[in-house]
C-alpha positions in Angstrom: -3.8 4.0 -11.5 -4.5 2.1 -8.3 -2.7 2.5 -5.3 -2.6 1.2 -1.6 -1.2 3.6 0.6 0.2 2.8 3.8 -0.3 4.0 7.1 3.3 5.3 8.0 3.0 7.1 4.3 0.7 9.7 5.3 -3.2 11.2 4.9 -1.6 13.8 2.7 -0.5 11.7 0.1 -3.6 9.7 -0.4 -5.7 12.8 -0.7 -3.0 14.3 -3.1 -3.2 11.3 -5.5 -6.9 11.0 -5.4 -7.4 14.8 -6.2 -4.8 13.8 -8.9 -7.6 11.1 -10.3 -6.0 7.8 -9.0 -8.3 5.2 -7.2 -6.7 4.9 -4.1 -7.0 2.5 -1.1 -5.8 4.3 2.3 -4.6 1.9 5.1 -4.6 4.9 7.2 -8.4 6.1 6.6 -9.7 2.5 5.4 -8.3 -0.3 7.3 -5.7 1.0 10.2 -3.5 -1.4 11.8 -3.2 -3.7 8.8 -0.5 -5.9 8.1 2.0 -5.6 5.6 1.5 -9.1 4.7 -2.1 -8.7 3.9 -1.5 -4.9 2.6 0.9 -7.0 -0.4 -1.5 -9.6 -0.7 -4.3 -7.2 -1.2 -2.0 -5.5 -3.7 -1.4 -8.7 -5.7 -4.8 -9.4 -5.7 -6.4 -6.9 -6.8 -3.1 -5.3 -8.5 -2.9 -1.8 -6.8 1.0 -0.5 -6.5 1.9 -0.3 -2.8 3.1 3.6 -1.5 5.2 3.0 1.4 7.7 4.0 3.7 8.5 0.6 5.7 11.5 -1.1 4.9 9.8 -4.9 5.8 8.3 -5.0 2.5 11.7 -5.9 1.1 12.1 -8.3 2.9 8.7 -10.0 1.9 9.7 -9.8 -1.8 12.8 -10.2 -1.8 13.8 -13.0 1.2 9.9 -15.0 1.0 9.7 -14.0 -2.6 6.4 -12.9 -2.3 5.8 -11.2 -5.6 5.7 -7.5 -5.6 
């Protein structure tokens, strides 16, 4: 599987799912200080799952219906 994992997630989980065989995109160690709004774009794009603990990304889905 692919997954973006964001900055406020941790280093410890990216490393965890990539020992665990997952292609994985770390905000933290690859592109620190994205936004979310490019972090779910990215994710649509090129359809990785986002791993995060901010609360905002709601609100991009669910209030500017940008699809998850």
């Amino acid at each position: 599987m692919r997954f973006i994992v964001d900055e406020c997630t941790g280093h410890a989980v990216s490393v965890w799912l990539k020992d665990q065989g997952h292609e994985v995109f770390s905000i933290y160690d690859e592109k620190r200080g994205l936004d979310d709004e490019s972090i779910i774009n990215k994710a649509n794009l090129e359809n990785y799952i986002v791993i995060t603990n901010d609360k905002d990304f709601g609100e991009f889905v669910f209030r500017k219906n940008i699809p998850p």
